[in-house]
TIKOLVEX-512251 format. One record per residue (C-alpha): x, y, z; residue in one letter. Coordinates in steps of 0.1 Angstrom, whole numbers. Example, Ala and Ser with C-alpha at 12.3 -4.5 7.8 and 13.67 -1.06 7.14 Angstrom:
BEGIN
(pt (123 -45 78) 'A')
(pt (137 -11 71) 'S')
//
This chain:
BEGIN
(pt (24 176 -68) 'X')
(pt (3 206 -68) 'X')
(pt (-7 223 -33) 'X')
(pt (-39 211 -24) 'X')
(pt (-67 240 -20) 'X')
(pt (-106 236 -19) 'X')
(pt (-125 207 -16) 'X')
(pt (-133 196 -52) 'X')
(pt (-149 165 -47) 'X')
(pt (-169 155 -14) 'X')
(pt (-181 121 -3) 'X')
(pt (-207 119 23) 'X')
(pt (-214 85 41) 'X')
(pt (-211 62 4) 'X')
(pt (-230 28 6) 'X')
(pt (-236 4 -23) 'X')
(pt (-251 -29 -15) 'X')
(pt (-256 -53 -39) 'X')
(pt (-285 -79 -38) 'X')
(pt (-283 -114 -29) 'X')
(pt (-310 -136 -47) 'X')
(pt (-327 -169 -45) 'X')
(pt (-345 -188 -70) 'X')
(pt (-343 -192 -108) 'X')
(pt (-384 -179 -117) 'X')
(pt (-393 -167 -86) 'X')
(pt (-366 -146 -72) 'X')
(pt (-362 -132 -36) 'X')
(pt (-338 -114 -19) 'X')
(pt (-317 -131 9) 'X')
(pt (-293 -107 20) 'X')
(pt (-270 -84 5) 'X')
(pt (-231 -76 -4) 'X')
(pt (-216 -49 10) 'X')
(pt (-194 -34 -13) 'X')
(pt (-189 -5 4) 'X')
(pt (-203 5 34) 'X')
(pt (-205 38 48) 'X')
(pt (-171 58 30) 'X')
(pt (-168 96 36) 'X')
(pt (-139 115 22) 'X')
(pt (-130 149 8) 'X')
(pt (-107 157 -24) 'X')
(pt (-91 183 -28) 'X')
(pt (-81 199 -65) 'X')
(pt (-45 193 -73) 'X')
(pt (-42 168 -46) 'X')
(pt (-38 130 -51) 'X')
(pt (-56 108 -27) 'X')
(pt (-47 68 -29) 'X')
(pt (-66 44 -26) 'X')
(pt (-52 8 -13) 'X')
(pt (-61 -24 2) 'X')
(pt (-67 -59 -5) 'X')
(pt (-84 -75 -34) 'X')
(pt (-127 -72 -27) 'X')
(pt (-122 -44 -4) 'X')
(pt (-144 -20 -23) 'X')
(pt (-118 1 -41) 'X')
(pt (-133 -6 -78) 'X')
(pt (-172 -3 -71) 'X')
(pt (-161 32 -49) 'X')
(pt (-148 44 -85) 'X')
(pt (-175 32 -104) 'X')
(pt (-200 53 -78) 'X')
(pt (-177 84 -83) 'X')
(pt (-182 79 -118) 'X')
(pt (-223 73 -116) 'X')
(pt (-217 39 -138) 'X')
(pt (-229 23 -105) 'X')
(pt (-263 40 -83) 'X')
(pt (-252 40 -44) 'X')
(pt (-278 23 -20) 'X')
(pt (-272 60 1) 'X')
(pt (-253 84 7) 'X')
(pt (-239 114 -18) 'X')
(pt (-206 129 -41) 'X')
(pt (-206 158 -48) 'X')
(pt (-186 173 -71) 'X')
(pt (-179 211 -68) 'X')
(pt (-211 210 -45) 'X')
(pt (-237 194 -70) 'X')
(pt (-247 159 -65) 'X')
(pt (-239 135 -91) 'X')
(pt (-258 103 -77) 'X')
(pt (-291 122 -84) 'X')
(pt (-285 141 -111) 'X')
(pt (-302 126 -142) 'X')
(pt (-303 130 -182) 'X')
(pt (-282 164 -193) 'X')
(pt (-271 176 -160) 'X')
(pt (-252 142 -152) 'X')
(pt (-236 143 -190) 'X')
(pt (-223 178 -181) 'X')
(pt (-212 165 -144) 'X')
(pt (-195 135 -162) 'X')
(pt (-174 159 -180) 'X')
(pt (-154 167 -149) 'X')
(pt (-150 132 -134) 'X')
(pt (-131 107 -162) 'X')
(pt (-114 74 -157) 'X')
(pt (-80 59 -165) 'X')
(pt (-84 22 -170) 'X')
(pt (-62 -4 -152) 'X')
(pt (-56 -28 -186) 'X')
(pt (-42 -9 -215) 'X')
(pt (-47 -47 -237) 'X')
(pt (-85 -45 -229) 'X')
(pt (-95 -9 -225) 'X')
(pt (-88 1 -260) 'X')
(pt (-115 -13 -289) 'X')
(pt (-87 -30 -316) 'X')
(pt (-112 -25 -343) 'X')
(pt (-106 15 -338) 'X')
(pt (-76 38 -345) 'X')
(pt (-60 61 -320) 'X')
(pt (-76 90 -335) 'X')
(pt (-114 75 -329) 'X')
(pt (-104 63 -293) 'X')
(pt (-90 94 -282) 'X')
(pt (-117 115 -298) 'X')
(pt (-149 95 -288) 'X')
(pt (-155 119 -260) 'X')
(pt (-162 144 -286) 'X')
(pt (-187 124 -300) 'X')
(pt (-204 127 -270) 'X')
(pt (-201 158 -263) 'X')
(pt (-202 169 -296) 'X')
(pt (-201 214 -279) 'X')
(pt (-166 208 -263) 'X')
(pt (-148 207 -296) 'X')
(pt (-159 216 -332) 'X')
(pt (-163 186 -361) 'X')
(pt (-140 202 -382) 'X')
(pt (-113 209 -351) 'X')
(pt (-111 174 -336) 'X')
(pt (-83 158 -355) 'X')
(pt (-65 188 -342) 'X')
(pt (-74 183 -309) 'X')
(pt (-66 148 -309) 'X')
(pt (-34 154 -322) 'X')
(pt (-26 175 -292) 'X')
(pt (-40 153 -270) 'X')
(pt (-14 128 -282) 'X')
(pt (20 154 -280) 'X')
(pt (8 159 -243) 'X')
(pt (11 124 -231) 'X')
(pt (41 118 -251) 'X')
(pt (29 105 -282) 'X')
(pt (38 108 -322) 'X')
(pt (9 130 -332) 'X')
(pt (14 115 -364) 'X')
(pt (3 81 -355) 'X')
(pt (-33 91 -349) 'X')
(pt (-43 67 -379) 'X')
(pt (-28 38 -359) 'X')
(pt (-44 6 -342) 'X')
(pt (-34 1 -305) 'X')
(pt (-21 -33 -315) 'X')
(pt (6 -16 -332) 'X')
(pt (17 5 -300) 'X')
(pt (34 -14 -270) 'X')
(pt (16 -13 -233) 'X')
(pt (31 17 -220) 'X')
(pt (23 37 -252) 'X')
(pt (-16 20 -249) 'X')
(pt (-18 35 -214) 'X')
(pt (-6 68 -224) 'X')
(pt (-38 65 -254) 'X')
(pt (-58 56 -222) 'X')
(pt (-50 89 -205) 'X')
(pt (-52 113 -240) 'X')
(pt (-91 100 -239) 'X')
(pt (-90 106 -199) 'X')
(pt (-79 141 -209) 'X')
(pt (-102 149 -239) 'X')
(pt (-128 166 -219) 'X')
(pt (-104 184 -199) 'X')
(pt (-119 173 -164) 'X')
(pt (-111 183 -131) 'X')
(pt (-111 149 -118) 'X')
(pt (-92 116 -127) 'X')
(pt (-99 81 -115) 'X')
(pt (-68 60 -122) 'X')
(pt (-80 25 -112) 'X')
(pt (-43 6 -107) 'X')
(pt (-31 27 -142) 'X')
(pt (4 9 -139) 'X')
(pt (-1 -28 -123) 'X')
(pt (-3 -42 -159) 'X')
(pt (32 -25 -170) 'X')
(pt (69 -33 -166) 'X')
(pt (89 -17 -137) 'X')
(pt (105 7 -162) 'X')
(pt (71 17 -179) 'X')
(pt (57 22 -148) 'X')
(pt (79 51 -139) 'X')
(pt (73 68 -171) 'X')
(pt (37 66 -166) 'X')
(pt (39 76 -128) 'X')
(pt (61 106 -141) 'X')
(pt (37 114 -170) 'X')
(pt (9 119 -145) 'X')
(pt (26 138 -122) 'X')
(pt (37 163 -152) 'X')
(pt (-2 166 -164) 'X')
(pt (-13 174 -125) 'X')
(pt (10 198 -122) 'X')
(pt (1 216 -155) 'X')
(pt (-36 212 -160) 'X')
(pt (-44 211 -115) 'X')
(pt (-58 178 -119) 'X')
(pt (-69 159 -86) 'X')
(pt (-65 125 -84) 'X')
(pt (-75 93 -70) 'X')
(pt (-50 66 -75) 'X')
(pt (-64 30 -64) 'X')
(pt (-34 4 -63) 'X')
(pt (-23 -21 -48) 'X')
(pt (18 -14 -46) 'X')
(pt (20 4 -13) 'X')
(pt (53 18 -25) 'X')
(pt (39 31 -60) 'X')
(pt (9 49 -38) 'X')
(pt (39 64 -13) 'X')
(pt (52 84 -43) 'X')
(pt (25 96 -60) 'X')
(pt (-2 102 -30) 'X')
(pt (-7 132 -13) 'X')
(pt (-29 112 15) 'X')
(pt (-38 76 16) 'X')
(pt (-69 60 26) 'X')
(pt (-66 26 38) 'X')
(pt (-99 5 29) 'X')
(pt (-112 -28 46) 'X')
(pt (-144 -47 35) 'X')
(pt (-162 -16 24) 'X')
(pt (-148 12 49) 'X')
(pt (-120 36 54) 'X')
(pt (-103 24 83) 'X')
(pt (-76 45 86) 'X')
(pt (-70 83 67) 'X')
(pt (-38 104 68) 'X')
(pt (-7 117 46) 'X')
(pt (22 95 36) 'X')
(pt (43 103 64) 'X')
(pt (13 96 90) 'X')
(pt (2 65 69) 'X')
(pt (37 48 62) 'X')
(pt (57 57 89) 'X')
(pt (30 62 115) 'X')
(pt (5 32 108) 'X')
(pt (-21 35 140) 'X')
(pt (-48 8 127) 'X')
(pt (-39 -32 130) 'X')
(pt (-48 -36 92) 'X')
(pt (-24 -9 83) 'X')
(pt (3 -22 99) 'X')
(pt (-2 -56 81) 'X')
(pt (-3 -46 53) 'X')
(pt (30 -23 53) 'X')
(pt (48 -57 71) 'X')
(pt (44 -73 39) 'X')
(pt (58 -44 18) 'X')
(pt (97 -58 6) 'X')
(pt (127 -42 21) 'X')
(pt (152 -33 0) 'X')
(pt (178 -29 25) 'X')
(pt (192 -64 36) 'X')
(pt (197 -52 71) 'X')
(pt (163 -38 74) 'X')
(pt (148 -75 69) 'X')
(pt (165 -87 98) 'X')
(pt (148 -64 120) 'X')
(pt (115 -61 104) 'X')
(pt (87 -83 121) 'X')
(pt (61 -95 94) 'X')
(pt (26 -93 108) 'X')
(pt (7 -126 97) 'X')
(pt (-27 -123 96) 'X')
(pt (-50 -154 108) 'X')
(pt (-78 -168 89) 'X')
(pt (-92 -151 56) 'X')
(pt (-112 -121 48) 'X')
(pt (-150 -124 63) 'X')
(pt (-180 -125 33) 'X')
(pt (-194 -90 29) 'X')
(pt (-225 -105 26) 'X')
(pt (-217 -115 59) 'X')
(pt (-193 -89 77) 'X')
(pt (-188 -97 115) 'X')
(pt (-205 -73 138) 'X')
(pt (-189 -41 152) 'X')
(pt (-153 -41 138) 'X')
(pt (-150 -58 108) 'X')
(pt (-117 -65 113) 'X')
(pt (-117 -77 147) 'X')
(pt (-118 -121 135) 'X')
(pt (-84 -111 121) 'X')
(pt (-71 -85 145) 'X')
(pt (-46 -95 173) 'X')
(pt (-63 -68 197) 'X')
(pt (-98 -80 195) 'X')
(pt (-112 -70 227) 'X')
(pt (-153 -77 236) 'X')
(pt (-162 -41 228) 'X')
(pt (-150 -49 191) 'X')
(pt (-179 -73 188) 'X')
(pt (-200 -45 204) 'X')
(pt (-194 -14 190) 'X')
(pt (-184 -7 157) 'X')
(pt (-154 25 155) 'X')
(pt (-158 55 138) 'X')
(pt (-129 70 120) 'X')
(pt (-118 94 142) 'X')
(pt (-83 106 153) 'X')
(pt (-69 84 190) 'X')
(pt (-48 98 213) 'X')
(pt (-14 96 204) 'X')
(pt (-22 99 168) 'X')
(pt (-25 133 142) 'X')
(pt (-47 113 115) 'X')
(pt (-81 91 116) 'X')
(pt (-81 56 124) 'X')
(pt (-115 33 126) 'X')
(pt (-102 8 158) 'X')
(pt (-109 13 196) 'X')
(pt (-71 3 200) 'X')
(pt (-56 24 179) 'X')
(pt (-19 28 183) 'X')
(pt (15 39 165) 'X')
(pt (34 11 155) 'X')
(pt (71 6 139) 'X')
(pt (65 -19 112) 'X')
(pt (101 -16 102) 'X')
(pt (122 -13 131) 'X')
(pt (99 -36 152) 'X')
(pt (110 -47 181) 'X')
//
């Protein structure tokens, strides 16, 4: 992984609310889903930042708001300093250049009726200035040698290419316009163990050699550990706790972090014995509905009254080098627990 420098990409206070709506012919509004609900975060180029949590948390409709396929409700990205959710027309095609996505299903993600060669060169359909009509087969080509591909398959159909070779087609097209930025929205939950680690190799190779920054939403903790520069740890629509791998993993400070690393599988026999599993009670609140201050406190075995109260900013505690969004923030062995 590439040193991280400058701030490439810079997210500012991110909300996205979808509305809620009653009636068939006369609709009104009732209330609203948070999807995600205040976010703020800074990227830096040639840095990887993941993205985890559990299944509604926000991870997917964040991407599709760093990729202007979605309109926030407030707040801003900005991508080397220009703002991409008000950007409009030609200046958001340009912006969209330097932001692309890596899909999570290489099955669905491809069009069957299309060969290699027209997936991977769409882009330049698009933007028809970045390569030259008569070049693009050319271009395609290389696009394919640098994610490991025959470059003599480019007349193929992704049917006739197994699912890590489809993925690797999903990440030539990422490439195409040779952005800054890549989205990879869980790139490797869909493959086999073995695959996986090709693919997780073959995106380390391309950030090292083009200075790509990435942000690599997942739910396999361990996959995010060895890729990830820094982790953000999302709940209901916020960042509740911020840091690198060694502060994240090894130094969980926030109640939902340390949940969710307890359920992470030991490999080590001996290490289950003294690992205590943290078992959360009840299920995930409604984010139409999110409880009031914390929004993690009807689950959290520290709920205190000034949960209910007063909602936490991310913000590094005492005791702790990185952010964490709880009043009760502490370091916590989820391995060696006592």
């Amino acid at each position: 992984m590439t040193a991280p420098t400058e701030s490439i990409l810079e997210v500012r206070d991110l909300v996205k609310h979808f509305p809620l709506n009653y009636g068939v012919v006369f609709k009104r509004q009732v209330g609203a889903i948070k999807a995600v609900d205040g976010v703020s975060f800074d990227l830096r180029r040639g840095e990887t930042l993941g993205v985890v949590g559990e299944s509604g948390c926000g991870k997917s409709t964040l991407a599709k708001l760093l990729m202007a396929l979605e309109r926030p409700t407030s707040g801003s990205v900005r991508i080397n300093g220009r703002d991409i959710t008000t950007a409009r027309g030609a200046e958001l095609k340009r912006m969209r250049r330097n932001i692309q996505m890596v899909m999570q299903d290489p099955y669905t993600s491809l069009n069957p009726r299309m060969t290699v060669g027209d997936i991977v060169g769409e882009p330049f359909e698009i933007h028809s200035d970045v390569a030259p009509k008569g070049g693009r087969r050319q271009r395609v080509q290389e696009l394919l040698e640098v994610v490991g591909l025959n470059p003599d398959h480019i007349n193929r159909y992704p049917h006739q290419f197994s699912g890590g070779q489809r993925q690797r087609i999903g990440i030539a097209r990422g490439l195409a316009l040779q952005p800054e930025i890549i989205i990879c929205d869980e790139p490797v939950s869909a493959l086999d163990v073995s695959i996986q680690a090709q693919v997780m190799n073959l995106l380390e190779r391309l950030q090292n050699e083009f200075n790509l920054a990435y942000i690599f939403i997942a739910h396999d903790l361990s996959v995010v550990r060895h890729i990830s520069d820094r982790i953000a740890v999302m709940y209901l629509g916020k960042i509740v706790e911020l840091g690198n791998d060694t502060e994240i993993y090894d130094n969980p400070t926030h109640p939902y972090t340390q949940a969710l690393l307890s359920a992470v599988p030991v490999p080590d026999p001996e290490g289950r014995e003294t690992r205590q599993r943290i078992i959360l009670q009840g299920d995930p609140p409604s984010p139409a509905n999110p409880p009031s201050g914390c929004h993690f406190r009807t689950r959290c075995w520290k709920a205190q009254d000034v949960c209910a109260e007063q909602e936490p900013a991310l913000e590094v505690r005492p005791g702790s080098a990185h952010p964490s969004a709880c009043h009760f923030a502490e370091v916590r062995d989820v391995v060696n627990a006592e």
